[in-house]
C-alpha positions as CSV (number, residue, x, y, z in Angstrom):
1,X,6.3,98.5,115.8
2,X,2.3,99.3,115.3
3,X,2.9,102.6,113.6
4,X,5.8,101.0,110.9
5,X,3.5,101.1,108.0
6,X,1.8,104.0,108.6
7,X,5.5,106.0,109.5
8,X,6.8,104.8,106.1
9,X,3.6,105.9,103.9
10,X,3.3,109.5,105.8
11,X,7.3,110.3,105.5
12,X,6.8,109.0,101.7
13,X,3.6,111.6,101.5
14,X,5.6,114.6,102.8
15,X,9.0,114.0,100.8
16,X,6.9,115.2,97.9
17,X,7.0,118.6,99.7
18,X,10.3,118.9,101.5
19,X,13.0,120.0,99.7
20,X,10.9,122.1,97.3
21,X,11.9,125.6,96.9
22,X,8.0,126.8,96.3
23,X,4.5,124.9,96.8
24,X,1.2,125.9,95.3
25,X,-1.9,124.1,95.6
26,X,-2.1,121.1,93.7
27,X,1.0,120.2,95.4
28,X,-0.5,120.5,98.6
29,X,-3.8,118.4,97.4
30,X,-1.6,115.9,96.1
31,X,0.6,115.3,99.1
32,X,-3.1,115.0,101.3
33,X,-4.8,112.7,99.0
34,X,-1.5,109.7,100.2
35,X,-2.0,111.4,103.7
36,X,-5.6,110.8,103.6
37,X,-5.5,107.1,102.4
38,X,-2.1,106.1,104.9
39,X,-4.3,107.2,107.9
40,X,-7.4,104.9,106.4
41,X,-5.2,102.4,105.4
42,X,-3.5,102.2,109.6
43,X,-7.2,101.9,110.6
44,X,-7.4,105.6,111.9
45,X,-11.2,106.7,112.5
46,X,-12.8,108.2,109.3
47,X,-13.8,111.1,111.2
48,X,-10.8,111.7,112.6
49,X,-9.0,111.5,109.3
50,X,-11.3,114.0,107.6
51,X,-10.9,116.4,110.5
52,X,-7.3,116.0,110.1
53,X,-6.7,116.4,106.2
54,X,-8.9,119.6,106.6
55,X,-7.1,121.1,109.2
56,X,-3.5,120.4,107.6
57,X,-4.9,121.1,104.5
58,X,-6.5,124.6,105.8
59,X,-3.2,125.4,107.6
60,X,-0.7,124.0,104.8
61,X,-3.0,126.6,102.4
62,X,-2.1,129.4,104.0
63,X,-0.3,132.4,102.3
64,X,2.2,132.2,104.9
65,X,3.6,129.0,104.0
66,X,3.1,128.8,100.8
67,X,5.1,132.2,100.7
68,X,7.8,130.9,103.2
69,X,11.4,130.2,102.1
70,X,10.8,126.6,103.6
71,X,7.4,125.8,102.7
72,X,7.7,122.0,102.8
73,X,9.2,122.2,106.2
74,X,6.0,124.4,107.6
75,X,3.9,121.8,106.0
76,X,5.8,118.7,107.8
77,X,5.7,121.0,111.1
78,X,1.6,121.5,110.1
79,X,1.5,117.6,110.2
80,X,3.7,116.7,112.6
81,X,1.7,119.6,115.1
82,X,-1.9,118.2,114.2
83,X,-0.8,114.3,114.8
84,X,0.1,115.5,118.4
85,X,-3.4,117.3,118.7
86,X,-5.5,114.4,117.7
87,X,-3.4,112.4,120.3
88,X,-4.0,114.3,123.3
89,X,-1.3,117.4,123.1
90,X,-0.3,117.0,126.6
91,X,1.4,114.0,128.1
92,X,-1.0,112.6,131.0
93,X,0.3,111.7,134.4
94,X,-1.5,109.3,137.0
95,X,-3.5,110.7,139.9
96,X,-1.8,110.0,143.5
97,X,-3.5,110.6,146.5
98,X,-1.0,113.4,148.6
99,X,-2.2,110.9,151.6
100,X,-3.2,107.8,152.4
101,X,-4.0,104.7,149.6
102,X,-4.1,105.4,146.0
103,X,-6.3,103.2,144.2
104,X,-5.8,102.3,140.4
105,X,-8.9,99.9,139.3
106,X,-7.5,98.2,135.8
107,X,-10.7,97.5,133.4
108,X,-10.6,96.0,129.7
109,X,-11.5,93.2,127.9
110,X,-10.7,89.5,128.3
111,X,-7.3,89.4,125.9
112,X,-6.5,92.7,126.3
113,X,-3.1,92.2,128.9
114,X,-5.2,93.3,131.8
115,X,-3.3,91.4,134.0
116,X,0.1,91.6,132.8
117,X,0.1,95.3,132.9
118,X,-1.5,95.7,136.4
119,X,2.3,93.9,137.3
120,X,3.5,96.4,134.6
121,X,2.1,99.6,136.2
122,X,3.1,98.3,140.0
123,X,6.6,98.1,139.1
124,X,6.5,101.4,137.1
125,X,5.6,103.1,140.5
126,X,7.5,101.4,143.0
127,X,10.3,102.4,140.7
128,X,9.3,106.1,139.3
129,X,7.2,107.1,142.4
130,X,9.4,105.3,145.3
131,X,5.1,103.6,146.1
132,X,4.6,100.1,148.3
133,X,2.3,98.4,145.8
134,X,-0.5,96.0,146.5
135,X,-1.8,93.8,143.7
136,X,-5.5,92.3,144.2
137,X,-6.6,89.3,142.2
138,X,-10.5,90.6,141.4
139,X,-11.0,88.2,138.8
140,X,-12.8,85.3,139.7
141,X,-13.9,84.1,136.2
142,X,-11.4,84.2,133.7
143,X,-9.2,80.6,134.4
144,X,-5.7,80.7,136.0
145,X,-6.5,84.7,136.3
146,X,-5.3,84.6,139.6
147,X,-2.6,82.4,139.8
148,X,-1.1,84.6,136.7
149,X,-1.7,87.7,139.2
150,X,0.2,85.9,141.8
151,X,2.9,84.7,140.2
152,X,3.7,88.0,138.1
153,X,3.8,89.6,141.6
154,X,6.4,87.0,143.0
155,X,8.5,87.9,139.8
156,X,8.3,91.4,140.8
157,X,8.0,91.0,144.6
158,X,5.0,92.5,145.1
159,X,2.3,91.2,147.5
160,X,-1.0,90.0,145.9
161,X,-3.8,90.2,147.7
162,X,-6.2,86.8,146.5
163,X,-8.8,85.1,148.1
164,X,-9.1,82.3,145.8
165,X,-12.3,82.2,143.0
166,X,-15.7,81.3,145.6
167,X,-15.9,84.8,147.0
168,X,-17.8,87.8,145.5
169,X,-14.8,90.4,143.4
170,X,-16.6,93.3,145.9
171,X,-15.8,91.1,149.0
172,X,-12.4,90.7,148.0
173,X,-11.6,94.7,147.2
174,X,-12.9,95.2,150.2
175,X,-10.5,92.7,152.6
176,X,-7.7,93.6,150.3
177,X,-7.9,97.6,151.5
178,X,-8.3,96.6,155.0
179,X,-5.0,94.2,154.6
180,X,-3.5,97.2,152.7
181,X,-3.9,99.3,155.1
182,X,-2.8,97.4,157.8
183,X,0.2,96.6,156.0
184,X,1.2,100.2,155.1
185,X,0.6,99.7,151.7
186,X,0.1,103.4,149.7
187,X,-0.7,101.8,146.2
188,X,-3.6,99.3,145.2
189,X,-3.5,97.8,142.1
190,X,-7.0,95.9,141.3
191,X,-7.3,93.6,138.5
192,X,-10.7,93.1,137.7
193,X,-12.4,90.7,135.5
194,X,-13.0,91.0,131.7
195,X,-15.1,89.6,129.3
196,X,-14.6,88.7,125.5
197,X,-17.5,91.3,124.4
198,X,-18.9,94.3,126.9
199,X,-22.4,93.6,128.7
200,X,-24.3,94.7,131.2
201,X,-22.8,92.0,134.0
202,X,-19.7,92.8,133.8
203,X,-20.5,96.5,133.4
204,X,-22.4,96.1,136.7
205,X,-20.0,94.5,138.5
206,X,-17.4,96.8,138.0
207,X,-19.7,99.3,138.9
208,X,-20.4,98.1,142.2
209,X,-16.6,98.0,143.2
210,X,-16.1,101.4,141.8
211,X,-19.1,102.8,143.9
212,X,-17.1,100.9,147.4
213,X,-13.3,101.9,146.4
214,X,-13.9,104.7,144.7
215,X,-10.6,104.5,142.4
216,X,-8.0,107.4,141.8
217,X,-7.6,106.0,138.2
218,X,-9.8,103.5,136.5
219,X,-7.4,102.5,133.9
220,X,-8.8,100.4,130.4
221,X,-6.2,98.3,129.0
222,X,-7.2,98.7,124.9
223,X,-5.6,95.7,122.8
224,X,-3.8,98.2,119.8
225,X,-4.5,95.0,117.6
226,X,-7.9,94.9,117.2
227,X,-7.8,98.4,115.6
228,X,-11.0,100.2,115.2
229,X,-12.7,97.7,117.6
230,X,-10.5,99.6,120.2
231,X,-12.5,102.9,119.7
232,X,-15.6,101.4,120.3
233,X,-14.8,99.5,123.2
234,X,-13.2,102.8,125.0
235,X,-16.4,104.4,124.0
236,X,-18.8,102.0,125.7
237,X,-16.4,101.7,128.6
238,X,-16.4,105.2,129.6
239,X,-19.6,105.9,128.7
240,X,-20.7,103.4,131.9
241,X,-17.6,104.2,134.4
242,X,-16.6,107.3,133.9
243,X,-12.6,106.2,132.6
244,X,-9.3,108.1,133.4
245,X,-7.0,107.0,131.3
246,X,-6.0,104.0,128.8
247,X,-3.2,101.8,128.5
248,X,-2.6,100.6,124.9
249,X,-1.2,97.3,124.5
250,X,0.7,95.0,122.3
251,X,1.7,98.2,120.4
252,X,4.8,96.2,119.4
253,X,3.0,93.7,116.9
254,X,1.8,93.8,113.7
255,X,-0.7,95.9,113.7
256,X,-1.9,99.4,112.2
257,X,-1.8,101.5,114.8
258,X,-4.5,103.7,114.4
259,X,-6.7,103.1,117.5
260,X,-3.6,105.1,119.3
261,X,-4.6,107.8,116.8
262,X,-8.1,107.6,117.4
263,X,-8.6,107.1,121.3
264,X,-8.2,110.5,122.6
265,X,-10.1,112.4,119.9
266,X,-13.1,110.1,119.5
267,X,-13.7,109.7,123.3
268,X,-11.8,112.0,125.2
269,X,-10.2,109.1,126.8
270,X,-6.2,110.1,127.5
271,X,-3.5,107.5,126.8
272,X,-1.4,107.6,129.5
273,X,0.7,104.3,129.0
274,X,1.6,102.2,125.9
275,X,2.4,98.3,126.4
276,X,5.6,97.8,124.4
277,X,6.8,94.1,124.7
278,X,6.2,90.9,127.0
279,X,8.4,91.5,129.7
280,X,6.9,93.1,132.6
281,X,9.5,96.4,132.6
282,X,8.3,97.2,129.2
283,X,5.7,100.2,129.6
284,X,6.2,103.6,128.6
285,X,4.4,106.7,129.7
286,X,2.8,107.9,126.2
287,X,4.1,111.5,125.4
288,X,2.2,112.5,122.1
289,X,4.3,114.4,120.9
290,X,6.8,112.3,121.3
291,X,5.1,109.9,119.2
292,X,4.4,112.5,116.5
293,X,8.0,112.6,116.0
294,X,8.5,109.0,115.7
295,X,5.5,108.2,113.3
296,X,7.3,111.2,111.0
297,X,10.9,109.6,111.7
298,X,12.2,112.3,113.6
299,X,13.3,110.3,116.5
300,X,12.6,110.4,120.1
301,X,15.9,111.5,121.7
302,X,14.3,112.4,125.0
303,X,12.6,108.9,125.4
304,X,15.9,106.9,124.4
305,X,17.8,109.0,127.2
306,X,15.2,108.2,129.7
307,X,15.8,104.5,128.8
308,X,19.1,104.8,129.2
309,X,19.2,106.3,132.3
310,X,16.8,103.4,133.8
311,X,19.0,100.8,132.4
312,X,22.5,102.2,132.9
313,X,24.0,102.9,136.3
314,X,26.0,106.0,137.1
315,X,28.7,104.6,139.2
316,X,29.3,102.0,136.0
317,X,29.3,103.9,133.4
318,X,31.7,106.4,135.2
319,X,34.2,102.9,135.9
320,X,33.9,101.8,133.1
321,X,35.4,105.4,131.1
322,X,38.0,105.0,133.4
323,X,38.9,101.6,132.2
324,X,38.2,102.3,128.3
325,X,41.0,105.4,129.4
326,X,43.5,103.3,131.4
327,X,42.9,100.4,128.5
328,X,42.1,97.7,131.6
329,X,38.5,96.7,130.1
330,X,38.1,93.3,129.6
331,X,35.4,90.8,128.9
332,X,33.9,91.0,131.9
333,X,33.2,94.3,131.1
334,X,32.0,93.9,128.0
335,X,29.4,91.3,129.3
336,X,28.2,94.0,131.8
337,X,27.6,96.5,128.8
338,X,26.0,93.8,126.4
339,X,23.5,93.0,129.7
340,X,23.1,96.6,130.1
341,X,22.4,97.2,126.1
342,X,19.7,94.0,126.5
343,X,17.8,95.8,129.4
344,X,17.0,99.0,126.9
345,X,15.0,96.1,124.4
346,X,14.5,95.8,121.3
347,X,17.6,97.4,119.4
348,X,16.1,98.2,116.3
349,X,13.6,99.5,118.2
350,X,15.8,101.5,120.1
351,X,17.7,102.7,116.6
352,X,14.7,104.1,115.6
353,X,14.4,106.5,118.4
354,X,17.5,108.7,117.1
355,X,16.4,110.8,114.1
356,X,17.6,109.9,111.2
357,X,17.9,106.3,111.6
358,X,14.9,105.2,111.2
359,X,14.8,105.5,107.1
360,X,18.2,103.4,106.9
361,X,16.6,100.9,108.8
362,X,14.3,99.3,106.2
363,X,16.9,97.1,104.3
364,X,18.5,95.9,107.6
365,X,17.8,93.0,109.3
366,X,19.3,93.0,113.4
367,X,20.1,89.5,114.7
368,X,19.2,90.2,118.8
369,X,20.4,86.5,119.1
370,X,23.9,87.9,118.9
371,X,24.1,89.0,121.7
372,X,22.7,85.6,123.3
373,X,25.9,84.3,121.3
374,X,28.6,86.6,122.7
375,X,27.1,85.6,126.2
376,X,27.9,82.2,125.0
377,X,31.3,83.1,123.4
378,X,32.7,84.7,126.7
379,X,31.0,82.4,128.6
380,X,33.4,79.4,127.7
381,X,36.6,81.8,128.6
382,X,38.4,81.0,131.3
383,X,38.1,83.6,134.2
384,X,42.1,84.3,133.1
385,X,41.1,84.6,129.8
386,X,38.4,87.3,130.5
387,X,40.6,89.3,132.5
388,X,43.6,89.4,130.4
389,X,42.0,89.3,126.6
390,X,45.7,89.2,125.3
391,X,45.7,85.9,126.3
392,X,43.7,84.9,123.9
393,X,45.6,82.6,121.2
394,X,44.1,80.1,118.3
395,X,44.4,77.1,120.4
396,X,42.2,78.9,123.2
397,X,39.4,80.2,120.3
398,X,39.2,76.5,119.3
399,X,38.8,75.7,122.9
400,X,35.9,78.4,123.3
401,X,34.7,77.7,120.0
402,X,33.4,74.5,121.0
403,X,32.6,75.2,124.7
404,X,30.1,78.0,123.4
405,X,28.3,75.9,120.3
406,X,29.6,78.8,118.4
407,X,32.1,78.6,115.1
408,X,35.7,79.6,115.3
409,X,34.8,82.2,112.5
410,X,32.3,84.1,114.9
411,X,34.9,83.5,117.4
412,X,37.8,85.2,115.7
413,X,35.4,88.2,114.4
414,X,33.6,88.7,118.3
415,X,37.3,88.9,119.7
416,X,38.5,91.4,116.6
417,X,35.8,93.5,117.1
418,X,36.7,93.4,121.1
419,X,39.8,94.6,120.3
420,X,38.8,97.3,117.5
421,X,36.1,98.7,119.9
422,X,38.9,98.9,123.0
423,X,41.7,100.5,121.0
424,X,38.8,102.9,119.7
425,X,37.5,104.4,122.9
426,X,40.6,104.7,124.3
427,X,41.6,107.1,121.3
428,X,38.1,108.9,122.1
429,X,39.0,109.1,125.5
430,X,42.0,111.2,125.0
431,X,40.9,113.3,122.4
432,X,40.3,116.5,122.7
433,X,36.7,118.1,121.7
434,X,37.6,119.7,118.2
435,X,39.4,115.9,117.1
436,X,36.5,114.0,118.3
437,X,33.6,116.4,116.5
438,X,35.8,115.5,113.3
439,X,35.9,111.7,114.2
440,X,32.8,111.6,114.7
441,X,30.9,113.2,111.6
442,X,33.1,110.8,109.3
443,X,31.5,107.7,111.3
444,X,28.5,109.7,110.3
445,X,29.1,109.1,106.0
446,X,27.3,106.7,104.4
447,X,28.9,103.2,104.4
448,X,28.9,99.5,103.4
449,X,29.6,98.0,106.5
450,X,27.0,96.8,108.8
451,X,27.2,95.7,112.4
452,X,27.8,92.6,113.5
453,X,24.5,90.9,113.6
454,X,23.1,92.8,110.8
455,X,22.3,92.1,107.2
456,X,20.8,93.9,104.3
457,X,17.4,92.3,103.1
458,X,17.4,94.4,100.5
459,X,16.5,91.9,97.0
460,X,15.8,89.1,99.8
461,X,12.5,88.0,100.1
462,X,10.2,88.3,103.4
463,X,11.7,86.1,106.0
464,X,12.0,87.8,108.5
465,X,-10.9,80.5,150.0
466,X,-8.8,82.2,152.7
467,X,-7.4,85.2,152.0
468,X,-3.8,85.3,151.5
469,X,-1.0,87.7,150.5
470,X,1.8,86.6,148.3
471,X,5.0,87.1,147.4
């Protein structure tokens, strides 16, 4: 993720302080000189950087810490406070109109996943806010714009509102309420056109539909990849149109991460969403202090239980205790947990959001293709087979072995493991509380083993015209 580097330098910085019985000065100005330079080095804006290292440093100063029986701890808690200020303090929320058609106008540069997250941010509030979204296809210049608007909104099935590339972007805002309207729609989504560099035609244009729809939200998507250049381009954005809120994308590549450090305190421009992936479900409200945890490897309990709760179905995950109690899963349950484990994403990503983690992390590499090859694996069982894993003899691994593509080895481990996991739950299922708090703080000690799928890279090298709605 974009804030990797920067994560590993800052909790490095602050180990020089935790753990240490007393702290005087020099300590403290040694710890802020590798603060200072991991913010510069993550492309965080100068300014903000100095603002920050003299607030921490004016704070971490004071006789109260440096007197405390924890001192390094009120210094991380300093640090870990002031990162959440510079982001915003408060999470944001979107503006809804109590009644009648909320209208979220989506502004940014050419590149910057415009209109990928206008799909993102209709299926966020059909799903969190129960809303009848209507996309609109405003971009009339960029090539293929609006067939990519139409056919993310088939994916999703959400109307799109296009009327093809010869009419004027104001023309089409305009039908597009009048067909939302008639259609009962209570959300409108309008993707407008970018450019690869602000001027003053594109400014104007989107101008002109703001003075006619008058949006709720006038949303910039910022790509978190080009850095500093993300600052500026905020900047000149809401300097012209007044913007509510930003969207950071592509937070999830290699990059720095400091424009999502810089936004908020440079333009006053909240972060309300961060993109974190390809697929159109990935978008996450940004809570800052949330991410002040995670750049500090806290964790991020609260976000990875929301996940969970999106992903994972009651009703199932009640059944399926049941079965791990009775001992009657199977492999058709385990496929439904491995699907349900895929729609959480990225599982290192994931790992990292429970604290602790994160730090043991660094030297491990997590194969997501495995679970592509267990699909296969249990995939090339026999319906029988699935149902009744006792079944399951050498002759009927070779057999799967070479209906999957996979080798009898991987075979032989997926089904050991299958069998280790069930005989394990069921124990958990019947313990009592006191035997399972024992259980589980030994699975917490230190050990050798890694999952299945994961390796230790530690001593490896780096490889790693008419108008028409849609559906």
């Amino acid at each position: 993720m974009a804030f990797d580097s920067l994560s590993d330098r800052l909790q490095k910085a602050l180990k020089t302080v935790t753990g240490r019985g007393a702290l005087n000065e020099v300590d403290i100005e040694t710890m802020m000189r590798e603060v200072r330079l991991s913010l510069l080095e993550a492309d965080v804006n100068f300014k903000v950087v100095k603002e920050f290292t003299n607030e921490v440093k004016q704070k971490a100063k004071g006789e109260k810490v440096l007197k405390s029986l924890t001192p390094g701890q009120q210094v991380v808690k300093i640090v870990h406070d002031e990162l959440k200020n510079i982001m915003g303090e408060e999470t944001e929320n979107l503006t809804f109109k109590i009644q009648g058609i909320t209208i979220f106008m989506m502004v940014g540069l050419n590149g910057a996943g415009k209109t990928t997250h206008s799909g993102k941010l209709a299926l966020y509030c059909r799903k969190k806010f129960n809303k009848k979204p209507l996309l609109v296809a405003a971009d009339v210049y960029r090539p293929a714009a609006v067939d990519q608007l139409v056919t993310i909104g088939k994916q999703l099935s959400v109307p799109t509102f296009e009327m093809g590339t010869e009419h004027k972007p104001v023309e089409i805002v305009q039908k597009a309420l009048e067909f939302a309207k008639e259609n009962h729609h209570d959300l409108v989504i309008i993707d407008t056109a970018g450019r690869f560099h602000i001027n003053e035609e594109l400014m104007q244009e989107l101008k002109d539909i703001k003075d006619i729809v008058k949006p709720d939200e006038i949303l910039l998507t910022v790509d978190a990849m080009t850095g500093q250049d993300a600052v500026n381009v905020a900047n000149s954005f809401h300097e012209q149109i007044n913007v509510t809120g930003a969207i950071l994308t592509k937070l999830d590549g290699d990059t720095r991460g400091g424009a999502a450090l810089s936004i908020r305190h440079v333009t006053g421009v909240p972060i309300k969403f961060m993109g974190l992936g390809e697929k159109l479900d990935q978008l996450e409200v940004f809570h800052p202090e949330r991410m002040a945890s995670r750049i500090l490897g806290m964790g991020d309990v609260l976000s990875l239980i929301e996940k969970a709760q999106d992903s994972i179905d009651e009703e199932e995950a009640e059944m399926m205790a049941k079965k791990f109690k009775n001992a009657t899963f199977d492999y058709n349950d385990f496929l439904k947990q491995i699907k349900q484990i895929k729609r959480l994403g990225n599982l290192k990503g994931m790992l990292k959001l429970i604290p602790g983690i994160s730090s043991k992390l660094k030297n491990i590499d997590i194969d997501e293709n495995q679970f592509n090859y267990i699909e296969a694996i249990i995939g090339s069982m026999t319906e029988k087979e699935r149902r009744n894993p006792d079944l399951i003899n050498s002759s009927r691994k070779s057999r799967i072995s070479k209906g999957s593509g996979r080798d009898v080895s991987e075979v032989n481990r997926m089904t050991k493991q299958f069998e280790e996991m069930r005989k394990m739950m069921k124990q958990m299922m019947n313990m009592n509380p006191k035997d399972m708090e024992k259980m589980m703080s030994g699975m917490g000690k230190p050990s050798s083993n890694l999952p299945s799928g994961a390796t230790s890279s530690k001593g490896k090298g780096k490889n790693r015209g008419n108008r028409r709605p849609w559906m």
